[in-house]
C-alpha positions in Angstrom: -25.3 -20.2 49.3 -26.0 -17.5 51.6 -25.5 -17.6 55.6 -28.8 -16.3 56.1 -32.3 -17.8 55.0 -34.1 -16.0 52.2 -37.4 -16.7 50.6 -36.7 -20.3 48.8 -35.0 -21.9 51.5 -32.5 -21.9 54.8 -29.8 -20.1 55.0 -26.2 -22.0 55.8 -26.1 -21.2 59.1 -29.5 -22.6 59.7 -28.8 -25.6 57.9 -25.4 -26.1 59.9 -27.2 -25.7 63.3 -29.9 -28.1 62.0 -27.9 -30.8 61.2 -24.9 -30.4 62.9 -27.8 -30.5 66.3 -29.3 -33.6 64.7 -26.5 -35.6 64.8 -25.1 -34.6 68.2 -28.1 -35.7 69.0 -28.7 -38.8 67.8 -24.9 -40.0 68.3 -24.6 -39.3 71.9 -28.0 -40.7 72.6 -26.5 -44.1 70.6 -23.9 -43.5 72.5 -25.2 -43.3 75.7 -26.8 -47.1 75.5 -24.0 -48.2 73.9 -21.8 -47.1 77.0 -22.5 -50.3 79.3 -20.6 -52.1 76.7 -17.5 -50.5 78.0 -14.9 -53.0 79.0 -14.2 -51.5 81.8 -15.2 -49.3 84.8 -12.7 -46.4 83.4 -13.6 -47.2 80.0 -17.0 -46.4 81.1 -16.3 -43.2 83.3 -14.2 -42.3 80.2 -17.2 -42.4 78.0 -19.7 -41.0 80.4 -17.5 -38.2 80.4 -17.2 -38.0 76.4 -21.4 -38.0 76.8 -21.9 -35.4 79.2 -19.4 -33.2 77.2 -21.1 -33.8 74.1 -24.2 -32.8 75.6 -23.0 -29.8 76.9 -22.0 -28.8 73.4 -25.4 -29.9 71.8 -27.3 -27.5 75.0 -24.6 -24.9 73.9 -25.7 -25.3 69.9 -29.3 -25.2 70.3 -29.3 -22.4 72.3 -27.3 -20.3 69.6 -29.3 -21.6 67.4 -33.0 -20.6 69.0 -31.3 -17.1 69.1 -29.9 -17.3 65.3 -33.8 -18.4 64.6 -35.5 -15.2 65.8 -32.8 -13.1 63.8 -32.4 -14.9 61.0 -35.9 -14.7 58.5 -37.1 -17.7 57.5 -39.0 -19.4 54.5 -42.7 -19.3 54.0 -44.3 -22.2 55.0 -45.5 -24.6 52.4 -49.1 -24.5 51.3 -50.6 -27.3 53.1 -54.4 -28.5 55.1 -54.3 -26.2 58.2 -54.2 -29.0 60.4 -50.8 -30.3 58.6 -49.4 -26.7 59.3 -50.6 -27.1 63.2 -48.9 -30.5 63.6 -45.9 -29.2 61.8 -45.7 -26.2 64.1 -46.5 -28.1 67.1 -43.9 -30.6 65.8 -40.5 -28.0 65.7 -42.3 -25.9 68.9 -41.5 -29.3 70.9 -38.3 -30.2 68.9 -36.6 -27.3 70.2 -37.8 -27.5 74.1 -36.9 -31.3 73.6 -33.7 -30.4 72.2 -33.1 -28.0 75.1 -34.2 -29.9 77.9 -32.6 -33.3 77.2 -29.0 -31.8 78.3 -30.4 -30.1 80.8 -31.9 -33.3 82.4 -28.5 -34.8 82.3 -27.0 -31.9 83.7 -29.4 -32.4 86.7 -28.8 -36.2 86.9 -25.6 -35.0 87.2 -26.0 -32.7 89.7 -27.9 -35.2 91.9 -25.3 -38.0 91.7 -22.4 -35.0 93.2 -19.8 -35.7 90.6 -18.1 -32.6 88.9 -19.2 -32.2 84.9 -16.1 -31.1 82.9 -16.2 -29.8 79.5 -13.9 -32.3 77.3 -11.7 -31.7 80.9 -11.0 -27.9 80.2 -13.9 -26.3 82.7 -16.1 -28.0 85.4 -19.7 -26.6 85.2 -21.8 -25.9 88.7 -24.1 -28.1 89.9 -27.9 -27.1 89.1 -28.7 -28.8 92.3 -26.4 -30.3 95.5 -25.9 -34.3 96.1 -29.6 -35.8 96.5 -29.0 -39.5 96.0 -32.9 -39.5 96.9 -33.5 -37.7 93.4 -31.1 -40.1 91.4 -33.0 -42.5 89.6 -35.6 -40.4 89.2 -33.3 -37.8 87.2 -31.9 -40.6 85.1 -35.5 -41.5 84.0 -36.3 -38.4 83.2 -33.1 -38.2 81.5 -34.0 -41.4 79.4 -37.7 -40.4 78.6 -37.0 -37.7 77.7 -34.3 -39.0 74.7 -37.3 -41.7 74.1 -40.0 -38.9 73.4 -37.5 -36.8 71.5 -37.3 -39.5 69.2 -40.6 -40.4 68.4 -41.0 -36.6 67.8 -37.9 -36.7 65.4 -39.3 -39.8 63.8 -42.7 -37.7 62.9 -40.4 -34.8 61.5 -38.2 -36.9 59.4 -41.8 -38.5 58.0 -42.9 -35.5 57.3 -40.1 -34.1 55.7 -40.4 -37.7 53.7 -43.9 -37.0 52.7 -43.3 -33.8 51.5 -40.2 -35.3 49.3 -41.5 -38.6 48.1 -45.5 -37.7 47.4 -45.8 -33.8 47.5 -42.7 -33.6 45.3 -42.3 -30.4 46.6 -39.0 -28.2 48.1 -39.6 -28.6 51.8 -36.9 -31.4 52.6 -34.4 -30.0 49.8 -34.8 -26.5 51.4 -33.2 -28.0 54.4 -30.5 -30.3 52.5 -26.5 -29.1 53.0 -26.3 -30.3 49.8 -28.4 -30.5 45.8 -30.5 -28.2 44.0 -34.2 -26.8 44.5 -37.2 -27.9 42.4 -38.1 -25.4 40.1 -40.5 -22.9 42.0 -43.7 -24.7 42.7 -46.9 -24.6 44.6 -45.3 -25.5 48.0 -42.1 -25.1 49.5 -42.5 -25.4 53.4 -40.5 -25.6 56.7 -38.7 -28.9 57.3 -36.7 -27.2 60.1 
């Protein structure tokens, strides 16, 4: 397979940023409700610190990834109804600002709260902002809103990338897959990314 995308499907680098993005994602926002489980309070601070490190290297992934994305060429889309290829635009358009701006909300949260955010306790990062405890829960729910509508958008991709799989029968979720083999070349192979 070849690090950069070509006409049939992603490249390995594209599929790495994809998935390895997807499940940062998705296991430190699992992670983050799970945390007032801890058993303790330095359990907790412990974990919290494990999050916001995690999400520091998910903000650090996505944003190599955008840049990998306008050097890297990319598939044709899949032939599709114009408003399918709208949604699906629409769809990855938000995906990435989501992706983006859900560490950056923590980071913020953060920030407002005054406590110093290490990288896995090798680097502090600045503050965005200084100590507002005025601005504190209003950060975290924008924090946790913003992980809720990521999401729902994320539950749309995956069904589309279902739909495409399942009743299309078509190359657009394979394209994207680390692992199998592409249809033989069909009417449609789209964009699952």
């Amino acid at each position: 397979m070849s690090l950069r995308s070509n006409d049939r499907q992603w490249g390995s680098v594209a599929k790495f940023f994809h998935w390895i993005i997807a499940l940062g994602i998705l296991g430190n926002g699992l992670f983050g409700l799970l945390m007032d489980l801890a058993r303790s309070p330095m359990q907790k601070i412990n974990w919290l610190a494990l999050h916001k490190s995690i999400g520091l290297t998910v903000l650090a992934l996505a944003l190599l990834r955008i840049a990998w994305r306008w050097a890297d060429r990319r598939p044709p889309e899949a032939p599709m109804p114009r408003w399918q290829q709208l949604a699906a635009r629409a769809a990855h358009g938000v995906l990435y600002v989501l992706i983006v701006l859900l560490p950056l909300s923590g980071w913020w949260f953060n920030s407002v709260t005054g406590k110093p955010l290490q990288w896995f306790k090798l680097f502090n990062l600045p503050a965005l902002v200084g100590k507002n405890d005025e601005l504190r829960h209003l950060t975290h729910g924008v924090h946790e809103y913003l992980f809720w509508f990521l999401i729902l958008v994320l539950v749309a991709h995956v069904g589309g990338a279902l739909r495409h799989h399942v009743f299309d029968h078509d190359n657009v979720l394979r394209r994207m897959l680390p692992f199998g083999r592409l249809r033989e070349r069909g009417p449609s192979e789209g964009d699952p990314s």
